[in-house]
Each structure stands twice: as structure tokens, then as C-alpha cells.
N, C-alpha and C positions, 0 to 999 in steps of 0.2 A: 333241959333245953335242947342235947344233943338228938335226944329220941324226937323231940318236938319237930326238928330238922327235918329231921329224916324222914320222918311220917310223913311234911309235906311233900316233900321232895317224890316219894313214892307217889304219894297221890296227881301230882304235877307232871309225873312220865308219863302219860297216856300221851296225853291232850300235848307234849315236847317231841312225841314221837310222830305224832300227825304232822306235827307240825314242819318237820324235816321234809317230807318228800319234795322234791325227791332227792334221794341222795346216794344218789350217782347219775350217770348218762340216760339219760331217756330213746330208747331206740322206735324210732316209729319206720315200722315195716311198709311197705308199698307194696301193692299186689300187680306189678305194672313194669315196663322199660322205662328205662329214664326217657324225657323228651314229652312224653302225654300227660294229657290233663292230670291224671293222678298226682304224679310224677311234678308239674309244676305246683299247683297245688299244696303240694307235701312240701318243697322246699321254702314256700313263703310263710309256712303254716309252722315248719319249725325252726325258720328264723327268729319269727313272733316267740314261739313257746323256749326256746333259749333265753330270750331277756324276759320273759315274765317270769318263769320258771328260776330262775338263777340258774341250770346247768345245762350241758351243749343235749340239743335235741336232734341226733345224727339217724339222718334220712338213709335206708339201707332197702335198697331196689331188688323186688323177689319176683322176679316175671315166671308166665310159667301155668299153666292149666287153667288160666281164666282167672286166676286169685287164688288157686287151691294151695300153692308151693306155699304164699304167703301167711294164708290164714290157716293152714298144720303148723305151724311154726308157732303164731299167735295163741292157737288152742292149747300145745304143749308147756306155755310162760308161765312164770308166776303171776299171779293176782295181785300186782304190786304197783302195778299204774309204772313200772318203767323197762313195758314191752307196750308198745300203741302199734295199730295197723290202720294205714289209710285204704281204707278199701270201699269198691266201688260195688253197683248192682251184681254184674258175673259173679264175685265171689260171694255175696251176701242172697241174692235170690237165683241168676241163673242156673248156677251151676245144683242148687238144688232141686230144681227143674230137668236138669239134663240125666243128670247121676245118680239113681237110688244108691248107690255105694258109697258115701260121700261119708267122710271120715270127720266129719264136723258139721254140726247144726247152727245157722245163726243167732237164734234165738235160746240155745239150751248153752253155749258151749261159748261163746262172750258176753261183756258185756257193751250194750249199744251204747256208746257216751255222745253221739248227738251225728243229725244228720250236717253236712258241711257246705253243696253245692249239687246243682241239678245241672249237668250238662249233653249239649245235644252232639252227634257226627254228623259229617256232611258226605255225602257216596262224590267221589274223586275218581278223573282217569289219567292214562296217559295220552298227551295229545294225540299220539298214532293211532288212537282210535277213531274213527271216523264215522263219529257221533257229536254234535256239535249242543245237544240238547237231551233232556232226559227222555222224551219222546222218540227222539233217534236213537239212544244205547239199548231204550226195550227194544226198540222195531228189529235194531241189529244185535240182541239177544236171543231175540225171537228166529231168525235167518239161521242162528249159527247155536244151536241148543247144544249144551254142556261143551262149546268148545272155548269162549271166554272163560276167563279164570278171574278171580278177585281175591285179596288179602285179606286176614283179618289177626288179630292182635293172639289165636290162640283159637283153639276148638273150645265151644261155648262162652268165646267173647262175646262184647256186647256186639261187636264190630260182627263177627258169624250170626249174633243170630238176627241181628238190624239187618243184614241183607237175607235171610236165609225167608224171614218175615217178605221182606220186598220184593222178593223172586216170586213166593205163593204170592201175594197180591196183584205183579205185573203178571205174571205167567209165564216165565222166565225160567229158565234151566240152567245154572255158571257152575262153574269147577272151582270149589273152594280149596285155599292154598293159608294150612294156618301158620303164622311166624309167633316169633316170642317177643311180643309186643308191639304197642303199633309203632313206634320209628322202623321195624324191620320192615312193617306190612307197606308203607311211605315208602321208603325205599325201592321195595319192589316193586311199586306203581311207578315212582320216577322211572327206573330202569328199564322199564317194560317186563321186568319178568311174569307180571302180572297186568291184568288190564283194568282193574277196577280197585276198590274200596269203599265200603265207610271209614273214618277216620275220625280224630276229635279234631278239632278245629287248631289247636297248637301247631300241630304235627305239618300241617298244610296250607295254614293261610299264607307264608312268604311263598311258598310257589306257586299258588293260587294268581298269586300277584304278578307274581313274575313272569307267568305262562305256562309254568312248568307244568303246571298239575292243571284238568279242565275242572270244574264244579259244575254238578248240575241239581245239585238239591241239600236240603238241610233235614232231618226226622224229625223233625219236633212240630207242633201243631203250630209255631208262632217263630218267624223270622229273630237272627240274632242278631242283636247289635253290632256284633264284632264283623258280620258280612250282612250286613240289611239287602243289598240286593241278591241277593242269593234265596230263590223261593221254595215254600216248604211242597214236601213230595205230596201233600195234600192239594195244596196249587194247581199243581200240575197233572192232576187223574191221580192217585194213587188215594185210594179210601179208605177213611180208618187210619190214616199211618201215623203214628206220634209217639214213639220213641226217644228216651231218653234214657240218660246213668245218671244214678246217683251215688257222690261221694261221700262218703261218710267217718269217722272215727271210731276205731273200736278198742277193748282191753279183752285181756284174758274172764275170764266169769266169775263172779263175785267179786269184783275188786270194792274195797272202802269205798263207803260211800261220799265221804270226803275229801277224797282223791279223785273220783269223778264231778261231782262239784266246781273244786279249785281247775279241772281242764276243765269244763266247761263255761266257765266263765272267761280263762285266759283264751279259748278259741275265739268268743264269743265277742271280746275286745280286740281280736286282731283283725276278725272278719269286718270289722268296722273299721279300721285304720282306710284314710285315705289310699296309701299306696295301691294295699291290698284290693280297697274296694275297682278300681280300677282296670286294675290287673286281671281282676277276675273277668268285669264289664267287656274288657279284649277280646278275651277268651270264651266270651258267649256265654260264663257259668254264670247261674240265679245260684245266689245265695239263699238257704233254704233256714227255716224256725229251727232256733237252738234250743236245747234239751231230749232229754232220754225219750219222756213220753212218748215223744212226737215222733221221735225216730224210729222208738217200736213199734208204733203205727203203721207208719212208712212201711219201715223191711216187710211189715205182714201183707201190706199191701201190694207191697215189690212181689215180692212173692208169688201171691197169687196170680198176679201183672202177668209176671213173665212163663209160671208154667200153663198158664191158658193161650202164650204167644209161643211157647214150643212143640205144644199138642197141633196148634191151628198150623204151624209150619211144618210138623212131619220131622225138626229135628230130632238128632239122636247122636249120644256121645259115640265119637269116634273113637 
């Protein structure tokens, strides 16, 4: 009877081990400053996976070469689903685009456990600039070549290469100034250290509002909810422009597949939560199709997206 015990109890470990994860803290990395879309994001995203999960899912901010600091970190984890990285397009296609050296592959070196949110930037000044309209900042780009300067969240953000793209399309020449994410590159626009930006729409709708910060456009082919009057650079002459990030979830490579599964589903019930859905609606993010498939779909097509938007703009890692 004792061996009878036993025997099942052995056979019954597998399927009690799965069943555990996770167990301990789940850290989901963010390839981003606190303050930006990633970055909110990530904190509603691991409130949610704290109480679906049973254990605390602590948000740890790795700003820093576009996503690169974050996703070496992620490549280095165990395959145990409790290392996650919120990471956006720059880490997952641009920087592949920008960097033949690039010390991690999207698709060899994690695994994609689903796409999360499509989010667009809006190009922001400081009112000292005396351009009242996007028509007027080219006109006075155009007067003052490479003497404007503009922020962006990091060399080979999306924020560098969304304007570095809108510069070859206007004809434009700016002095790029990269910061370690975008609350610094916001900053430096309030400040005037800088006279321009894209930004994500978090970072700068209350000074939008306020007067603080001018708006003169959105990248994305379709106005957001979160600033409906605010017209897309397509609107307004600028052709072809439709720029976007996407957010996404990732894990170390190979991880169980019933570990990505069970996150996949408790994302997949949070992205649906009232609060959440809201929050996102604010912030301009489309919530994008859950599952892997679809996601490595996506990346290959990000991919491709953006090193055909690097060669057409003449960038090059700094």
C-alpha cells in the first residue's frame, strides 16, 4: 500500500510542479523611464498579474539604449516565467535595424508570450518656439537647419527614429539630443533645453492642456481618442507617415509552455477589465490580438517595418 503511495505521488509531481508557478516574485523588467506608456502600462498590467498570479509582480525600470539594457538582462534569465520584460518596438525591431552588434535576437533569444498595446507619439514644442502650427515648425526648420534641437527617449528610440523618419519626409535638418527615457526628453522640451519632440501621449497630455507643451501632430494614420483634435502628420502634408510602438510581453526562450499559456490568459483578462480598458482608451493605446502567434507575426513584421524606415531615413547608431 506504501509503494502504491508513493508510485502515485511520483507520478502526480509533474503536473504539482506546474502547477506552483509561480513561486516566488515575478519581476517584469521595463525597457523604458518611469512615466511613459511602457512604464504605465507595466504598472496596471502587474497589479492585474499580482492578484491573478497569487504573488507580487514588481515592475523594475531598465531605461537605457532603446531597450537594449533591459532585454540583456531578460536574454541572461532563467526560462522560468519569473523574469517577464515589457518591451516595446526599439527593443524588439528597431534596435535590430540600427545595430548589426546587437547581443540578442528577438526571435532566437525569447520567447514572445503576446503582443499587449499599439501605441502612437505626438511631435510637442516648447511654446518659445514661434511656430504655432506644424506648417510653421517645418517652415522654421527649414530657415534654421541643424540649429533646432529635439529630444528623444535614447539613440534608436522610437521617439529618434519617428522624427529622424519626419525630418527625411519634411526636409528638415534638427540636432538630435538623446535622454534616458522619455520623462527626461518632456522635461527638456518644458525647459527649453530642447525645442521639439515626439513623445507618447502620457508624458504630455496635462501640459498639453495646460499650455505648457504646443502639439502639433500625432504619427499614426488615425487620430486618438485621448486627443481627437490633434491631427495626424498625414493631415497635414507629411506622406506616408504612420508610425507607431508596440508593446509587448516577453520571457527568457524556451520557457514552459504552460507558463506562457497561464500569462497569457491572466493578461488577456486584465486587458479586459473595465479600469484597465479605459486607462488604456486615455492614453491613446489600441489594445492589440492576444497570443504568441500573432505576436511573432507582428515582431517579424515590426522588423521588417522598421529596418526599411532606417535605411529610408539614413539613420545610424550613434
Amino acid at each position: 500500500m506504501r509503494l502504491f503511495i508513493l508510485f502515485a505521488l511520483l507520478i502526480a509531481l509533474p503536473g504539482m510542479a506546474q502547477e506552483a508557478y509561480p513561486t516566488k516574485n515575478v519581476r517584469l523588467l521595463v525597457a523604458a523611464a518611469p512615466g511613459g506608456n511602457p512604464d504605465v502600462l507595466a504598472r496596471m498590467l502587474a497589479a492585474k498579474l499580482t492578484d491573478s498570479l497569487g504573488r507580487p509582480c514588481i515592475v523594475e525600470n531598465m531605461p537605457g539604449a532603446g531597450g537594449v539594457v533591459a532585454a540583456e538582462v531578460l536574454a541572461r534569465a532563467p526560462a522560468d516565467g519569473h523574469t517577464l520584460m515589457l518591451g516595446d518596438s526599439g527593443a524588439l525591431a528597431i534596435n535590430v535595424a540600427l545595430n548589426p552588434k546587437l547581443t540578442y535576437h528577438p526571435l532566437k533569444d525569447f520567447t514572445l508570450i503576446t503582443a499587449l498595446a499599439s501605441v502612437p507619439t505626438v511631435l510637442v514644442s516648447s511654446p518659445s518656439v514661434p511656430a504655432s502650427s506644424l506648417q510653421e515648425f517645418v517652415a522654421l526648420a527649414k530657415s534654421r537647419p541643424g540649429q533646432l534641437s529635439y529630444g528623444s527617449a535614447g539613440t534608436g528610440s522610437v521617439h529618434h527614429l519617428t522624427m529622424a523618419v519626419f525630418a527625411s519626409r519634411a526636409g528638415i535638418d534638427m540636432l538630435h539630443v538623446p535622454y534616458k527615457g522619455g520623462s527626461a526628453l518632456v522635461a527638456a522640451a518644458l525647459s527649453g533645453e530642447v525645442q521639439a519632440g515626439w513623445s507618447g501621449i502620457p508624458n504630455v497630455a496635462a501640459h498639453i492642456r495646460a499650455g505648457k507643451l504646443r502639439v502639433y501632430a500625432i504619427s499614426t494614420a488615425k487620430r486618438s481618442a485621448s486627443l481627437p483634435d490633434v491631427p495626424t502628420a498625414m493631415e497635414l502634408g507629411i506622406a506616408d507617415f504612420d508610425i507607431a510602438t508596440v508593446i509587448g510581453l516577453q520571457g527568457a526562450v524556451g520557457m514552459p509552455r504552460d507558463i506562457v499559456v497561464r500569462l497569457q490568459s491572466s493578461v488577456a483578462r486584465a486587458l479586459r477589465e473595465r479600469d484597465v480598458v479605459e486607462r488604456m482608451a486615455n492614453l491613446g493605446m489600441e489594445r492589440m490580438e492576444n497570443g504568441t502567434e500573432h505576436y511573432v507575426r507582428f515582431v517579424k513584421e515590426d522588423m521588417e517595418r522598421y529596418a526599411a524606415a532606417v535605411k529610408a531615413a539614413g539613420v545610424k547608431h550613434d
